[in-house]
C-alpha positions in Angstrom: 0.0 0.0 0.0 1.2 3.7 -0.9 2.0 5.8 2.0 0.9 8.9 0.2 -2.9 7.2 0.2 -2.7 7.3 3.7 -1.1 10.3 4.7 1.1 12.8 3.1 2.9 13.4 6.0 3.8 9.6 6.3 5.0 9.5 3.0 6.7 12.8 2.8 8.9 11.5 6.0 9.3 8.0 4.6 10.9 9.6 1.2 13.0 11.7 3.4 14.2 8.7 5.7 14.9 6.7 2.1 17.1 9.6 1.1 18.9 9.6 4.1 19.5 5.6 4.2 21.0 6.0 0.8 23.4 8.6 1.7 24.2 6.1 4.2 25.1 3.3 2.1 26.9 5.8 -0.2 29.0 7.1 2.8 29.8 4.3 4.0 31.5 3.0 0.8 33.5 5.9 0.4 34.3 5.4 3.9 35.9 2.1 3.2 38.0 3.6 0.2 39.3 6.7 2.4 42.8 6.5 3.8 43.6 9.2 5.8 42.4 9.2 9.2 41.0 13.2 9.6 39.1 12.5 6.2 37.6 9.1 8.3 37.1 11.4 11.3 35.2 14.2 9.2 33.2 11.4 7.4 32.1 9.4 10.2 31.1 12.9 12.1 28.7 13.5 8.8 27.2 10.0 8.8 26.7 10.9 12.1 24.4 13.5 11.7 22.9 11.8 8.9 22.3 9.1 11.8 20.5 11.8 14.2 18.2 13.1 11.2 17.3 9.9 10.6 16.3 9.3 14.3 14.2 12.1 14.5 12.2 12.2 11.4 11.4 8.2 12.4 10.0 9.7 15.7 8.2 11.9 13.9 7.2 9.1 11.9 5.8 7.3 15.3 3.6 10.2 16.6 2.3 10.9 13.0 1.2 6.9 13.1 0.1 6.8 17.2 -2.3 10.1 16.2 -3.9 8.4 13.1 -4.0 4.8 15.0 -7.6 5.0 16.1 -8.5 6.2 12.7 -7.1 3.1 10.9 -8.0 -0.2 10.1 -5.6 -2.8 12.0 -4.5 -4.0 8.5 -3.2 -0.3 7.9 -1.7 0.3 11.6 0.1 -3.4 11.0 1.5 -1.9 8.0 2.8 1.0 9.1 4.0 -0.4 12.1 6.1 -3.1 9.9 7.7 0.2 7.8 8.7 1.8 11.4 10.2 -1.5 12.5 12.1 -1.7 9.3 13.0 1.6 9.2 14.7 1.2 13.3 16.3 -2.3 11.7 18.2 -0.1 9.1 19.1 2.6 11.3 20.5 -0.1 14.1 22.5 -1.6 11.6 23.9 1.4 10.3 24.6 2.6 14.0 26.7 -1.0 14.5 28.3 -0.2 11.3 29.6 3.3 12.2 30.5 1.9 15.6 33.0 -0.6 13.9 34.6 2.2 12.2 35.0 4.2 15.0 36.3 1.5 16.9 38.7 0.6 13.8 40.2 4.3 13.2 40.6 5.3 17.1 42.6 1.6 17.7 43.2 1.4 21.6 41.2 4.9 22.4 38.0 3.5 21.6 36.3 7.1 22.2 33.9 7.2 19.8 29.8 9.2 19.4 27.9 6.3 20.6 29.7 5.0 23.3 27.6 4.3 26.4 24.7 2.5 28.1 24.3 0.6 24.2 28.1 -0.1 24.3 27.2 -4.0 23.9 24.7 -3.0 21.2 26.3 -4.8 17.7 25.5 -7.2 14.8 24.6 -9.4 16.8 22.0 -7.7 18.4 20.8 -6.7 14.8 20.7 -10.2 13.5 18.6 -11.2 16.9 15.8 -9.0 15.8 13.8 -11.4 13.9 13.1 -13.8 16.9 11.7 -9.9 18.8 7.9 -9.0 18.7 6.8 -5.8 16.8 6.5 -4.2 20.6 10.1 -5.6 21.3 11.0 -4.4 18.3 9.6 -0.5 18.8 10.9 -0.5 22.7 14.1 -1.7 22.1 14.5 1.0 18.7 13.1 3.6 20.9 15.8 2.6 23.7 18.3 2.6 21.6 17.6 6.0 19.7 17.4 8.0 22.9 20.9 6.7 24.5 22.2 7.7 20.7 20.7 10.8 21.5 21.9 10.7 25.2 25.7 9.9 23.6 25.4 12.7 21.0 24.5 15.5 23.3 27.4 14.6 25.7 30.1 15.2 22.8 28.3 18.7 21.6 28.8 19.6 26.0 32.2 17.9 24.8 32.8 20.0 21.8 31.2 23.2 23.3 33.6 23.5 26.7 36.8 23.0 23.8 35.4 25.6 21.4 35.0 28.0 25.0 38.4 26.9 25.5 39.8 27.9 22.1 38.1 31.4 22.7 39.9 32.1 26.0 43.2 31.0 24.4 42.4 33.1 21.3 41.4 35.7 23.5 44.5 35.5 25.7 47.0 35.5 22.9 45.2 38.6 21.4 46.1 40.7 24.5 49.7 39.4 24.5 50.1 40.4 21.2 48.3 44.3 21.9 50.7 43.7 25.0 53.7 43.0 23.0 52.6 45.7 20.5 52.7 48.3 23.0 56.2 47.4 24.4 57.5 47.9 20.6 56.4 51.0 20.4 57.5 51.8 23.8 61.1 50.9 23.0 60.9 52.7 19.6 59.9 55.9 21.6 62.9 55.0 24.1 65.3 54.5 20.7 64.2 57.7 19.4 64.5 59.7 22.4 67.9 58.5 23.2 69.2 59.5 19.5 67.7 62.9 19.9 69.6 63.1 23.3 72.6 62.0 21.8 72.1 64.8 19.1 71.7 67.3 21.9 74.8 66.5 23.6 77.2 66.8 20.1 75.4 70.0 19.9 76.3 70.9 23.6 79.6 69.7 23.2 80.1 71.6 19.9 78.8 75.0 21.7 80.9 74.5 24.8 84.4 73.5 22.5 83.4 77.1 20.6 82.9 79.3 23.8 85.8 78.3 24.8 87.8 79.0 21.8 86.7 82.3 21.7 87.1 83.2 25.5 90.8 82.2 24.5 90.8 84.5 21.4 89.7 87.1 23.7 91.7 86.9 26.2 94.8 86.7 23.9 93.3 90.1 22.6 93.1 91.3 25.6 96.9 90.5 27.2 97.9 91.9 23.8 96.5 95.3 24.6 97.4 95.4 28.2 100.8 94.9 26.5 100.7 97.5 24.5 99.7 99.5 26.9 102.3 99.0 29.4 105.1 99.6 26.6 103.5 102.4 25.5 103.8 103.8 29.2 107.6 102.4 29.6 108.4 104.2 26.6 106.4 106.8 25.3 109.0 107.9 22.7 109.0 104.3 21.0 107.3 104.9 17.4 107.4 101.5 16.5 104.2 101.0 18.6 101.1 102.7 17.0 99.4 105.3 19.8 96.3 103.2 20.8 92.5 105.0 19.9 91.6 106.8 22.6 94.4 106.5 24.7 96.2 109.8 24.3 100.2 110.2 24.6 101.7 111.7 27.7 101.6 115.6 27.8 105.4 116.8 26.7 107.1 119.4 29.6 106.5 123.0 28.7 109.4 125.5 28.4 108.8 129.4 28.8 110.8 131.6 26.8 111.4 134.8 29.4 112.5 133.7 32.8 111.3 137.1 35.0 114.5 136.0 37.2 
């Protein structure tokens, strides 16, 4: 029977949960022709979520059934009780699959998204379905599907508190670097301060080194003079020695011409 002559709903969630088992199969092979382990780890993390979608569009599936149960012939409810028990049958083995992988690529770690209360849950427990009633069947899907869920929302608190980590790392580096920013321009302030210090001291030094040449000059001028000067005095009558301006000669004795004695 068509699930669209039923309910569009059903059938709408049954093509979706078909699409998603098929890009489950696909992913799967490619996972078995991948090499590298980060390419395995990205993979299985995308199967992973395929995983979750499926889980929840099957619940969905369930309540869409449970409301239109009273409404349906038992044939029908049989029926669509059968496609949710096949569709849980898929998604467990898929689930055992991915938990092989996992177990494969981590080797001795052995950390992997659905490890927990269904660690024991495997093949085994898969090829054991057929002797379980339809109610077995629902329960233990149902079971199984909220510890997956249980699993997954531990890693996201997993992945969460490293992510907050990386942002107070990222954060703390970014003020050591604005720290370490600061002090280089610090010391190129100190650099340049010195050099124009340095500058001012030649200048200094340069200044001082010419006062003091001409305070010599002067004072050579000046024990010239006083030279002068003092020969001039010794020896007024010396005209080898220029009469210094403003400095007048000595006044010459004067001699009268009629003695009244």
């Amino acid at each position: 029977m068509d699930l669209s002559s039923i309910s569009e709903e059903l059938a709408e969630i049954d093509g979706q949960v078909t699409d998603i088992f098929r890009a489950l199969s696909n992913g799967f092979q490619k996972l078995e022709k991948i090499k590298d382990a980060n390419r395995q780890s990205r993979q299985l993390e995308e199967l992973t979520e395929k995983m979750r979608e499926c889980k929840r569009l099957i619940k969905e599936f369930d309540r869409e059934v449970k409301e239109m149960e009273s409404g349906n012939d038992p044939n029908t409810n049989k029926m669509l009780s059968e496609k949710k028990q096949s569709m849980v049958k898929e998604l467990n083995s898929y689930v055992a699959l991915k938990k092989q992988h996992q177990a494969n690529l981590e080797n001795n770690k052995r950390v992997d998204l659905f490890d927990g209360p269904n660690e024991g849950f495997g093949e085994d427990n898969v090829l054991l379905a057929s002797s379980m009633s339809n109610q077995q069947l629902i329960d233990n899907g149902n079971r199984m599907m909220d510890e997956t869920d249980e699993v997954i929302e531990r890693s996201k608190k997993v992945v969460h508190d490293t992510v907050n980590v990386g942002t107070e790392t990222a954060a703390a580096l970014k003020a050591q670097t604005e720290q370490m920013s600061r002090i280089v321009n610090e010391l190129d302030s100190i650099h340049f301060s010195i050099k124009k210090a340095s500058q001012l001291v030649k200048e200094i030094g340069r200044q001082v080194a010419t006062d003091k040449c001409i305070m010599a000059l002067l004072f050579l001028i000046v024990i010239g003079v006083i030279a002068i000067i003092i020969v001039k005095l010794v020896n007024p009558n010396n005209k080898d020695i220029r009469d210094i301006p403003g400095l007048a000669p000595p006044a010459m004795s004067r001699r009268l011409l009629w003695n009244p004695s």
